[in-house]
Structure formats: C-alpha cells, structure tokens
N, C-alpha and C positions, 0 to 999 in steps of 0.2 A: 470571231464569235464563239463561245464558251456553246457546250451541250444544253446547258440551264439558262443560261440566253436565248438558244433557240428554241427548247421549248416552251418559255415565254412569251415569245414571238409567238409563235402557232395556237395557244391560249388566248390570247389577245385576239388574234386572229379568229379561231371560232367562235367567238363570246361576241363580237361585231358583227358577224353573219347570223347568228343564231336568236341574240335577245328580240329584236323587232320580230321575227317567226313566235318567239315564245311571246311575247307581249300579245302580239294579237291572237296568239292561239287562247292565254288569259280572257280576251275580250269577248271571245265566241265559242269557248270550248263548250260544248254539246247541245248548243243552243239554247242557252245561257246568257242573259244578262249579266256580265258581270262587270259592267261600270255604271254609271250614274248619265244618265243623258243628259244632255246640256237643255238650259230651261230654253221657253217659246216665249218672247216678250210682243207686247201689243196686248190690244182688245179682244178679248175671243168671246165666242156665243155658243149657249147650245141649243141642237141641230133638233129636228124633232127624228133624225133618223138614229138607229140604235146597234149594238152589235156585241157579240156575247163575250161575256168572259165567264169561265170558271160555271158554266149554264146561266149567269145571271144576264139580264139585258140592262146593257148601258150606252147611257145617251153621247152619240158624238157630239164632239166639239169642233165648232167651226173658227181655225185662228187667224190671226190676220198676218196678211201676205202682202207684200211690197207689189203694188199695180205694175203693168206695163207700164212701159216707157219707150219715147224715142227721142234721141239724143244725138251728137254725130263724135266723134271718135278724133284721135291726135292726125289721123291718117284722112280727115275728112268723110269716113265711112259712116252709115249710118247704124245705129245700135241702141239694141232694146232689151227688154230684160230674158226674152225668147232667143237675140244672139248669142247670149251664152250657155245654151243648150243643157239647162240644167249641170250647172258648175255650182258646187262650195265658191261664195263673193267674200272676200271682204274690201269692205266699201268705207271710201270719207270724203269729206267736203272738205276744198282749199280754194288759192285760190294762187294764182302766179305771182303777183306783185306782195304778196305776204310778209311781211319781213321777217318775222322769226317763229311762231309756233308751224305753221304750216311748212316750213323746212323740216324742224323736227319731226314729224307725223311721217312726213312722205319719206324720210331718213329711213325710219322704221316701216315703212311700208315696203321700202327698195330692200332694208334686210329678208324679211318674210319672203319678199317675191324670188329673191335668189337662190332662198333655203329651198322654197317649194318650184323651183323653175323649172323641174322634170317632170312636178305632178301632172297631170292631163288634168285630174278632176278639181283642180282652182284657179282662180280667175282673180284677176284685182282690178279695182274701179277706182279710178278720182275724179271726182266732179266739181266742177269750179263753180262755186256760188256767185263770181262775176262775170258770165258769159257775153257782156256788152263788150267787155276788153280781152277777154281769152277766147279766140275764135281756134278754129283748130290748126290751124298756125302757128298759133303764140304756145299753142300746147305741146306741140309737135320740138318746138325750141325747148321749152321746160321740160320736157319727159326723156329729150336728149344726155341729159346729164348720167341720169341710170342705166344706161346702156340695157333697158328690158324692151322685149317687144310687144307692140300693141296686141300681140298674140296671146301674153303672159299679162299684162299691165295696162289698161285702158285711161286713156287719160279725155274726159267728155265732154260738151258745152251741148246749151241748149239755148233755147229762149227763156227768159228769166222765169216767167210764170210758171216753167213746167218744171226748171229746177226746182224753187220752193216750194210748191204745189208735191212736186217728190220728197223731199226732203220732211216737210212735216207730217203729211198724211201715208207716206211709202215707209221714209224709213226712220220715222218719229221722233224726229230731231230738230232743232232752230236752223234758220235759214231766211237771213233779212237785211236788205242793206239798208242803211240809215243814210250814207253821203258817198263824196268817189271815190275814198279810199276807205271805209266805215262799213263793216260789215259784221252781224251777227250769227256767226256759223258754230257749227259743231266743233270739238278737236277730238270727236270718240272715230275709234275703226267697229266698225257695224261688221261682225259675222253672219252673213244669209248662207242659208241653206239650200239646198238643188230647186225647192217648192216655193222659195221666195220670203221662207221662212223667218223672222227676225230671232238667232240664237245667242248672241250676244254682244255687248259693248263695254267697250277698250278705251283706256285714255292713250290716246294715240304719241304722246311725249311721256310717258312715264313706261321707264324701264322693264319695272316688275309686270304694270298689267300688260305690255307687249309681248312680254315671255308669259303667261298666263294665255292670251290668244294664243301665241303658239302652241301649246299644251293644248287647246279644245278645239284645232285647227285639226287635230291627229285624233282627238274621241271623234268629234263631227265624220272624218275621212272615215272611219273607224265603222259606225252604222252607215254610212252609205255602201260602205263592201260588206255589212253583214245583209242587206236590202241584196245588193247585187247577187250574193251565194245563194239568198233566199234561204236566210236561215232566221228561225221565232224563237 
C-alpha cells in the first residue's frame, strides 16, 4: 500500500465516522429546526385548549392516534400498542397464503428491519388480515424465513373483527375479506410514531417509495432524539 493509498484509506475512514455526527448536528444545531417534519395524516380537531407562540395564543390540535390494541404475537404472546413502549412502528397488513404482493412487501420489510436491527427505538408489525388461518403457529412458520426476532419484528393475529376494526378506524386503511382466499388489504407500510401517531405511507412493492421510508425513518429517529436532549 502506497502513502496516498493510506491516506485515503483514513479519509474515507473519518468521513464514515463523522458525516452521521455532522448530519445530525445539521438537524439540531442550536436548537434549530433545520429539517422539515414529516406530515400527521388522519382526522384532527381543534382542541378548546391553547398555548403560546411568539406571545400570540393558539389553539391545539387534537390528531388522531392509532387506538389500543390487543392481538397475540408469532411467539403466541399477547400484544398491544402499549407493548411496544413508545417505539417508531412501521406497520402492514398481509397475509400467509399471499401469493405474490405480500412477498414483496415483507421482502422489503425483512430489508428495513435488518438495516435498523440495532436500533432500540423501532419496532416492526405485520398483521395478517386472515387470522381464521394464521393462528400464531402458521406465523411463527412464515416469520421463520427472515431470520428476525419477535423482538425486532412482530408478526400478529387476532380475531377478525379487531383486525378490520384496526385497520380502518386505527390505521386508515382497507381491510376486508370477500371469500377464502379473496381478500381486500392494504399493500402501504404505515410509519407510526412513539404517540401512535400516523406519519406516513409507503407502497410497500415499490423500490423508490421503500427507500423514501427509509429516508423519514432517520428524520422521524431524528425529532424523537431532539425530544430526548430536550432541545426547542
């Protein structure tokens, strides 16, 4: 190795240690907004309570939040939207027997989940819109293939009612079976927030917007550590 090899090596080298440090120092230097927050999708209201900006009073907004839930898990455990203890979700609906979009989706879900598989502060959810045939058994076989842990990657069933019942009014999206193998589901990955928040949706088979989640995967991470530092 040449001197001008090596010290391109150790350039390369601190510029992979340093830009993430610089990026987020961009994102919160002096308490500073300096990115774009990801939008709050659903219904919101306002609140009759008020709170100040700038000395003027303005009205909060009440947005809407994905309800509890309780569901049981690949592991047979039981789980709600309180088990994951205020985690970044991103969330979709499949189902086992799928024959080909629902590969795709969770293809891209097993990418994400392995990228982020050190993060502590996200969690991944898939929920099976046919819970009469994916008991947590049949989940436990299907979740097998991605070598993730129920720790990192949640794989759910429920009873039908509380799937759709979630799925329309939680995370406001279609969820409906027509016959036994006929079902009308989502194919979007839903980004929730720690608060239950709905922050965005992803076609779960298309390349570009899965890399696009990933990008607000890292602004989302991004305001929960500026919340954490306690920094305005």
């Amino acid at each position: 190795m040449t001197a001008l090899q090596g010290k391109k090596k150790i350039v390369i080298l601190v510029l992979i240690l340093a830009v993430p440090g610089f990026l987020y120092y961009l994102l919160t230097a002096k308490g500073k907004n300096r990115y774009k927050p990801l939008p709050i999708y659903g219904p919101r209201v306002v609140a009759k309570t008020f709170h100040k900006y700038h000395g003027k009073a303005i009205a909060d907004t009440i947005f809407h939040q994905v309800s509890n839930f309780k569901l049981t898990d690949q592991d047979g455990k039981p789980v709600s939207l309180q088990t994951f203890g205020g985690k970044i979700l991103v969330v979709n609906f499949f189902y086992t027997h799928c024959p080909t979009v629902c590969a795709q989706m969770n293809s891209n879900m097993d990418l994400l989940a392995h990228s982020y598989i050190k993060n502590k502060m996200l969690r991944f959810v898939s929920i099976t819109v046919d819970p009469d045939r994916d008991s947590a058994a049949a989940l436990k076989k299907y979740a097998s293939q991605f070598n993730v842990s129920a720790s990192k990657w949640s794989f759910v069933t429920g009873d039908t009612a509380t799937v759709y019942n979630l799925a329309r009014k939680g995370f406001l999206v279609n969820a409906l079976k027509l016959g036994a193998d006929d079902f009308i589901y989502s194919d979007k990955l839903i980004l929730i927030d720690p608060v239950g928040r709905i922050r965005g949706y992803y076609e779960g088979t298309d390349s570009k917007d899965v890399t696009k989640l990933n990008d607000e995967i890292k602004v989302q991470i991004a305001e929960e550590l500026r919340k954490i530092k306690g920094v305005e």
